[in-house]
C-alpha positions in Angstrom: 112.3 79.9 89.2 110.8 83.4 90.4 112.8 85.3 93.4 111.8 85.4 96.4 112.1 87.7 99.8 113.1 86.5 103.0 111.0 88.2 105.5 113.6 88.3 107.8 116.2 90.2 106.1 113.9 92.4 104.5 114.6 96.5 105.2 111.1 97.6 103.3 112.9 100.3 101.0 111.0 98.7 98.3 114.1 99.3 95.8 112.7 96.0 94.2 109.9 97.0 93.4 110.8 99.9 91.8 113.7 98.0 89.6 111.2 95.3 88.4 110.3 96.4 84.5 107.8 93.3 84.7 105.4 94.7 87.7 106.1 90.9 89.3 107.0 92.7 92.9 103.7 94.4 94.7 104.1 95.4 99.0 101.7 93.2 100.3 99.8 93.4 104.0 102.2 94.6 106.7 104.9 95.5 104.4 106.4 92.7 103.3 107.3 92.5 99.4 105.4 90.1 97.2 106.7 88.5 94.4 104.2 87.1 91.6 105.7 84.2 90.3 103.5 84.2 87.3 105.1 87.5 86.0 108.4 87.1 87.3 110.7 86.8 84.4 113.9 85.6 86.5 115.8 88.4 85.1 117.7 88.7 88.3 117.7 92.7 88.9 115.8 92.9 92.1 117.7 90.4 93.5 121.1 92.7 92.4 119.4 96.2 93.8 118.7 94.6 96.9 121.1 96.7 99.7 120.0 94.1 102.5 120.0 90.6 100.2 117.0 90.1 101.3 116.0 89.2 97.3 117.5 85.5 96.0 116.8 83.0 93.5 114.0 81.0 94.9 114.3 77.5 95.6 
């Protein structure tokens, strides 16, 4: 399964986005961090970089 944000933990320092080698994570409308399922390769390192855990395995 991709990762997924929780909105409500989320600090917007987009330190995912940066760490993701695959492009999967894109800052959507308001802010919030978007991750494309399609691209995510579950490799687990923006869920690692994430200071506020806002980042986790989906499902």
């Amino acid at each position: 399964m991709a990762a997924a944000v929780n909105k409500e933990e989320r600090v917007n320092c987009e330190t995912c986005v940066d760490e993701c080698s695959q492009e999967a994570i894109n800052v959507g409308d308001y802010e919030i961090a978007v991750i494309d399922a399609d691209k995510c390769t579950e490799c687990g390192s923006s869920i690692e970089v994430c200071p506020s855990e806002a980042t986790s395995p989906e499902g």
